[in-house]
N, C-alpha and C positions, 0 to 999 in steps of 0.2 A: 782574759785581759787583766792587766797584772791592775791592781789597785792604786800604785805609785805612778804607772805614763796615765790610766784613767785621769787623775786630777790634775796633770802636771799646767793644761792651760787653764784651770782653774787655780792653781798656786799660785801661777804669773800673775793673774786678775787681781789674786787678792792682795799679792805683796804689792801692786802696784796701786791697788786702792789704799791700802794703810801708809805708804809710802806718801803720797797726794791727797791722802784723807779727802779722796774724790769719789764719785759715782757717777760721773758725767763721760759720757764718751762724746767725739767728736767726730762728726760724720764730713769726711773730704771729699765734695761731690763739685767738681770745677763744670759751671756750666757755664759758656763765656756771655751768653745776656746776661746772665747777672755777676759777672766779675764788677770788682767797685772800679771805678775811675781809673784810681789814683797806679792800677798793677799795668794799663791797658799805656803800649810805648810802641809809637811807630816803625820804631827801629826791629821790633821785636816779631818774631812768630806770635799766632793766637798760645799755641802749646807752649812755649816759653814765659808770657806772661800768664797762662794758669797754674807753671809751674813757683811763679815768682808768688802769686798766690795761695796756692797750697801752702809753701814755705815760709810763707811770714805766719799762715794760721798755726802751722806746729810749734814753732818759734815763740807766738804771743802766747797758746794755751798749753805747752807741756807741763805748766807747774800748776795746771787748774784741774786738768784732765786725767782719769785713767789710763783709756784705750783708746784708738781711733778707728774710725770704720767709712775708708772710701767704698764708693757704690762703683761698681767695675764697669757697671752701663753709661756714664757718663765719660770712661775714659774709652770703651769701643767707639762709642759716638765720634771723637773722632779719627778713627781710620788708624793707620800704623801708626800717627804721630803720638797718638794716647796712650799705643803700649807704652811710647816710650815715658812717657812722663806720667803713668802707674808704678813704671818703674824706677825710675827718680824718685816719686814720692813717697812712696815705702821705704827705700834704703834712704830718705832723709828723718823716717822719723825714730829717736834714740832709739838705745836698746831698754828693754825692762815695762815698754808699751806694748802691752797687746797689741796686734794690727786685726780687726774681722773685717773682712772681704765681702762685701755684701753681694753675694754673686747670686742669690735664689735659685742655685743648681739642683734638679729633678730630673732623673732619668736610670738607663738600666743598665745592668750588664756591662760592657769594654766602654760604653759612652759616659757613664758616671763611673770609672775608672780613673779613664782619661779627666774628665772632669775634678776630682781629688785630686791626680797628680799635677795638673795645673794651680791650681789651687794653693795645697799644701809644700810643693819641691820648685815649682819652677816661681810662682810669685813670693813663698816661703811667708806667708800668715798662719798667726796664730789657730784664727775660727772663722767662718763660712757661715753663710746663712742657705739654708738647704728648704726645699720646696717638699711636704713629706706625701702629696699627692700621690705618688708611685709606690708605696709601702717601703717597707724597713729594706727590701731587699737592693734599694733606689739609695738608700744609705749605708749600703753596708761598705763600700769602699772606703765613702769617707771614716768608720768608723776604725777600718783598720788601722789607720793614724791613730795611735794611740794615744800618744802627746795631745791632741789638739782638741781645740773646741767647735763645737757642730748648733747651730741655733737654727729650729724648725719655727716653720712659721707656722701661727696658731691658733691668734686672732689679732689679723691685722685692721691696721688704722683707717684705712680707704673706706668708703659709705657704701660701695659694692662689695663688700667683703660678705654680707650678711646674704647673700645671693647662696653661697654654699655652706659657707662656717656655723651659721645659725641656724640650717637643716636637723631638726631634732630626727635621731637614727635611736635604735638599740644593734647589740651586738650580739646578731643570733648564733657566733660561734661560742659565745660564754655566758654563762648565769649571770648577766650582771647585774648588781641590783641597785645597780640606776637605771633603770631603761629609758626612752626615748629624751634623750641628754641632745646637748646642740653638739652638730660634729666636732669643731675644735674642742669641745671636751674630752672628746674621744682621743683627739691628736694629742690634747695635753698628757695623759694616762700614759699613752700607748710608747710615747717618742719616749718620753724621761723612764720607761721601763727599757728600755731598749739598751741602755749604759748609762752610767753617769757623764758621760763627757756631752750627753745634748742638754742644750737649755731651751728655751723659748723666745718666740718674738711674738708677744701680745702687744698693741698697739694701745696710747696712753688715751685715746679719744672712747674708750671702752672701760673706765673703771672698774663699773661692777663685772665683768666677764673675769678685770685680770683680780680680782680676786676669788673667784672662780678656779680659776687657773692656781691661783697662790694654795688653793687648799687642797688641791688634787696632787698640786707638785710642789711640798711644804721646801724643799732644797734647792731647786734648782733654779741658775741662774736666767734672769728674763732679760731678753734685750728690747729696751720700749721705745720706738718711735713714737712722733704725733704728738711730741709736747714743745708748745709757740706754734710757728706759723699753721700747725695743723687746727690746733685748738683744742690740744687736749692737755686738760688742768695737771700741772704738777704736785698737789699738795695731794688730790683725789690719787691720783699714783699712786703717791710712797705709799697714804693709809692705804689703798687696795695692795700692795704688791712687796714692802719690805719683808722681810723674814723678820725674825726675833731678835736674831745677833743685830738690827744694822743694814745687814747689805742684801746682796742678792736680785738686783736691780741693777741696770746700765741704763741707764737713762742719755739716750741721743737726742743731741739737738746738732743740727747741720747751716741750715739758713739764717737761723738767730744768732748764731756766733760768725759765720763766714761771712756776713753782707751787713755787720755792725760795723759803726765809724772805727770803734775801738773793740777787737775778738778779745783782747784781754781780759779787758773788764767784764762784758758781756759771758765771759767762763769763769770768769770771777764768782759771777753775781749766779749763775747759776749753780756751781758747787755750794757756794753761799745759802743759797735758796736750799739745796738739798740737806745738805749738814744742821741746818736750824732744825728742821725736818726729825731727821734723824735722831738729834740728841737732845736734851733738856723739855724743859715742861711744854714747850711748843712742838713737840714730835707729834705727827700729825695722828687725828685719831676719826675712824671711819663717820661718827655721827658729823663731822667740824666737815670732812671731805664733802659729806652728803653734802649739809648746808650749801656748799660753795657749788657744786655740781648739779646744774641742770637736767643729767639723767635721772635724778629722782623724784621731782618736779611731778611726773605724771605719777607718781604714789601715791605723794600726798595728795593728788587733786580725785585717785581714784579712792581713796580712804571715806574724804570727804563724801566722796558721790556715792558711794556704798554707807553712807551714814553710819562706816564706824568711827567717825572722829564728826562730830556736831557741836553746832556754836548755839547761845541761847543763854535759859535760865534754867538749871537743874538741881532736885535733891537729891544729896548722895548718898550713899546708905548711913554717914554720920550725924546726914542731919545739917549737912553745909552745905549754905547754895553755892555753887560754882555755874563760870560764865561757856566751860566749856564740859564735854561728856565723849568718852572715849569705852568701846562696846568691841574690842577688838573679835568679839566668837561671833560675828560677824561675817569672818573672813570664809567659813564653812562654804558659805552662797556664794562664791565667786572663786572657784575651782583655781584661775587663773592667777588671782592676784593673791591668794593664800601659796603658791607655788613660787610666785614672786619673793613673797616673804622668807618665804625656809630656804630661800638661796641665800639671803640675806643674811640669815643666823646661820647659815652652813660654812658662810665667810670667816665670821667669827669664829664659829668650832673650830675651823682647820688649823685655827694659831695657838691653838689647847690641845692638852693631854690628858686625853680619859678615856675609861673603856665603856660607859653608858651614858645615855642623856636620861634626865627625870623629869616630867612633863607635871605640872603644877595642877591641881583639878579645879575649876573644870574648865575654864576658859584655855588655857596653855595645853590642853590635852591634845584637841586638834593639831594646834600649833607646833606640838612633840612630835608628833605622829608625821606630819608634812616634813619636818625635819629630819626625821632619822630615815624615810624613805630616803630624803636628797643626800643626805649624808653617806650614807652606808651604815648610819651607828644604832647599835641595839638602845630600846627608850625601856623604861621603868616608869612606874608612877607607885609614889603612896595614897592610898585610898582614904578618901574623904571622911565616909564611915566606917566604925569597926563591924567587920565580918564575920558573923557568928556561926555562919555555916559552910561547909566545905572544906576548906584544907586552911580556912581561916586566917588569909595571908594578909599582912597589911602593904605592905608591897608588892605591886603585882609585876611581871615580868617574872625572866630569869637573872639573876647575878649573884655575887657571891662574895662575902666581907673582903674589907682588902682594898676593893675596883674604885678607880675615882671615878666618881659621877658630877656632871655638871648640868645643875638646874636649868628647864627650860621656861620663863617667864613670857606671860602679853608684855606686862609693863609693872615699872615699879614704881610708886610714892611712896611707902616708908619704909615698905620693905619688907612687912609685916611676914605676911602667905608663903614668900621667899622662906623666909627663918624657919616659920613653923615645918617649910618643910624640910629644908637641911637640916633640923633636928632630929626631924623623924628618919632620915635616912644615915645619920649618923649616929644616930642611938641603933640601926644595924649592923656597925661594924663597916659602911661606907665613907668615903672620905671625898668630903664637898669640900671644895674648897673658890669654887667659879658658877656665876649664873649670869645668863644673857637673856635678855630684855630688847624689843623693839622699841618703845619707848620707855624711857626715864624723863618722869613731870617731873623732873628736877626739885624735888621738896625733900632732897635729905634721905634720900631710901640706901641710894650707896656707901654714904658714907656709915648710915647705920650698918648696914652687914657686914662692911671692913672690918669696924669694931670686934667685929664674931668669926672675923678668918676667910669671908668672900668677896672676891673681888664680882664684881659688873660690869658686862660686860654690854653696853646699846649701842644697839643700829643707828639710833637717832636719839637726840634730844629733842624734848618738846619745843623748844624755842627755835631751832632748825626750824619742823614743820611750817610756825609761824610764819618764819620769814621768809618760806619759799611760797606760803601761801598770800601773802601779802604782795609778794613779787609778782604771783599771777595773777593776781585779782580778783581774788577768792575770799577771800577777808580782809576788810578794812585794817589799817593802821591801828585807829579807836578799838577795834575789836581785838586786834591781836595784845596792844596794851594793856586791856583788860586780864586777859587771861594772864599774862607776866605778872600784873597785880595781885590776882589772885595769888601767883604760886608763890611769890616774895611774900605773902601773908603765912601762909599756910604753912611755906616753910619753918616761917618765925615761929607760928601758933607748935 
């Protein structure tokens, strides 16, 4: 497969999103109970006025929009009149739009043949949305199409979805070492190894998965239902799911734009919404997505119940009372929710470039260790004491000057343990230049290691926490106050 038709419906995508400086796809799915009013004329066939509909949504959002992607079961639904007006609809919408077919085609041999050439020669779209149930060999027609784009499904939106995709498997035909991963992990791996012309379809009501997804498959493009009427947050998206450049995302919304008084504006306001996203200081950033996302809600409330985050009166080892105390090595007793976590930092990794992780001692040790099993990545640590006997290494692991390594932290306040260790592994002839952190107390610790060449990277901020825990009922208002008091001191001190 030549590497030029490989990208070619990924070209289209992208000159059409810099084109529209869009990431919004529009999904064309005519169901006549919910056609508005105003399309619905007596004179008319049902299929005529959904065609009069279709054609004012392309008409109001071509200048908001990427791609569009009719759902093909709403025009079988009904009967011969539907081909025809699939067929109208695609030959009305411009050239220079992608069109994906959301057809969920799975099957084998001359039936997903047949299936392609429907698809790709007679309805003539872009990309398809492919069921990968049946293995590669259930794709391999469509990948014959060279040109075109292919999007497997991988972790979808629906609340039954977790009945199979969430099945933790290993793969006894290879060493893998990740073993017992949730199957759509497996999909994600297995489909984007298969060529570059498949992308994915992870669904927006699952943040934390599709960042998941995002670090298994740092390139390839995701197509996300389930954001508006399904309820899945947009801003948790992008932080779970843009690439580095920008894009890499097709974010669909169908309902929200087709059954608004005005689709204009409502594609307006959603490129809107995405773009702010995207660029300038309000690009969204995974600790701000947590906050707003109720999927991590039971973290913090198992943190709590695991008494590594407690509220009170404590001394710290400085000699400062503070109103709150966080014990993250902790996490050791509760197998599950330490596995939790190094997904979480394995999120982070996957948007970095390095060849080792380094595990902070002694609390971050564990915390390395869970991580580089989730990851795949070799961990290092420099040793708390110096070692006077044996081969008297003060880094333990294997690596070798040159390798970028990125710090693995509980948590940062000034920063201090971080420093002392990228010195020590830069005074090997390592090159640190990143550390991630599950919390940041927010008192000044990143902006100190900036200073020194590291950026920080957290899962969360402290004040996040707060205010999911205040949301649930878990700490007082009074109480969470408190603690902001503190850190706005502390910081200052």
């Amino acid at each position: 497969m030549s590497d030029n038709k490989a990208t070619s419906f990924s070209a289209k995508l992208s000159a059409s999103i810099e084109q529209r400086n869009s990431l919004l796809c529009v999904g064309l799915d005519p169901v006549p109970d919910q056609m508005p009013e105003r399309y619905r004329n007596g004179d008319n066939s049902v299929t005529d006025a959904l065609l009069a509909w279709n054609l004012a949504l392309i008409g109001a959002t071509a200048p908001y929009t990427a791609a569009y992607k009719p759902n093909i079961a709403f025009y079988e639904a009904l009967g011969p009149d539907g081909y025809t007006l699939l067929r109208r609809t695609i030959d009305a919408i411009p050239p220079g739009y992608p069109i994906i077919l959301d057809a969920k085609r799975g099957d084998i041999g001359n039936t997903a043949a047949a299936y392609a050439k429907a698809c790709f020669e007679h309805w003539g779209v872009d990309a398809v949305t492919l069921s990968p149930y049946l293995g590669r060999d259930s794709l391999q027609p469509f990948l014959a199409y060279e040109d075109k784009g292919l999007f497997v499904l991988c972790r979808t939106s629906n609340p039954g979805s977790a009945d199979f995709q969430e099945l933790e498997i290993s793969d006894w035909r290879t060493l893998d070492r990740e073993p017992n991963q949730p199957l759509f992990m497996h999909v994600a791996k297995s489909a984007t190894a298969w060529s570059s012309s498949v992308g994915l379809v992870v669904g927006a009501t699952f943040p934390e998965s599709l960042a998941e997804v995002r670090r298994v498959a740092p390139q390839c493009w995701i197509l996300v239902p389930g954001v508006g009427a399904q309820g899945g947050d947009l801003e948790a998206t992008l932080a779970a799911g843009l690439r580095a450049d920008g894009a890499g995302l097709l974010i669909n919304a169908s309902r929200g734009v087709a059954q608004a008084d005005d689709p204009a504006e409502a594609a307006r306001d959603i490129r809107d919404q995405i773009n702010q996203y995207r660029t300038g200081a309000t690009r969204p950033t995974p600790q701000k997505a947590i906050a707003q996302s109720s999927a991590y809600d039971a973290l913090f409330a198992s943190l709590v119940e695991l008494e590594a985050v407690k509220f009170g009166e404590f001394t710290l080892a400085s000699g400062v009372q503070s109103p709150i105390y966080v014990d993250l090595r902790l996490l050791v007793s509760q197998p599950s929710l330490l596995a939790q976590v190094a997904g979480l930092y394995a999120g982070l990794l996957g948007r970095l470039s390095c060849d080792r992780i380094a595990g902070v001692p002694y609390a971050a040790l564990p915390i390395g260790t869970a991580v580089s099993l989730h990851a795949g990545m070799p961990l290092i640590y420099p040793r708390k004491e110096a070692k006077a006997y044996g081969l008297g290494r003060d880094i333990e692991g294997a690596w070798s000057p040159g390798e970028r390594v990125v710090i693995v932290e509980d948590l940062i306040t000034s920063g201090g343990s971080t420093l002392k260790t990228a010195e020590r592994l830069r005074a090997a002839g390592l090159v640190v230049e990143h550390a991630l952190v599950l919390i940041d107390r927010e008192q000044g610790g990143p902006e100190h290691l900036a200073d020194h060449g590291i950026a920080v990277h957290s899962v969360f901020k402290l004040s996040a926490m707060l205010d999911s825990l205040v949301r649930q009922g878990l700490i007082s208002a009074e109480r969470a106050e408190s603690v902001r008091a503190f850190i706005r001191e502390q910081r200052t001190a």
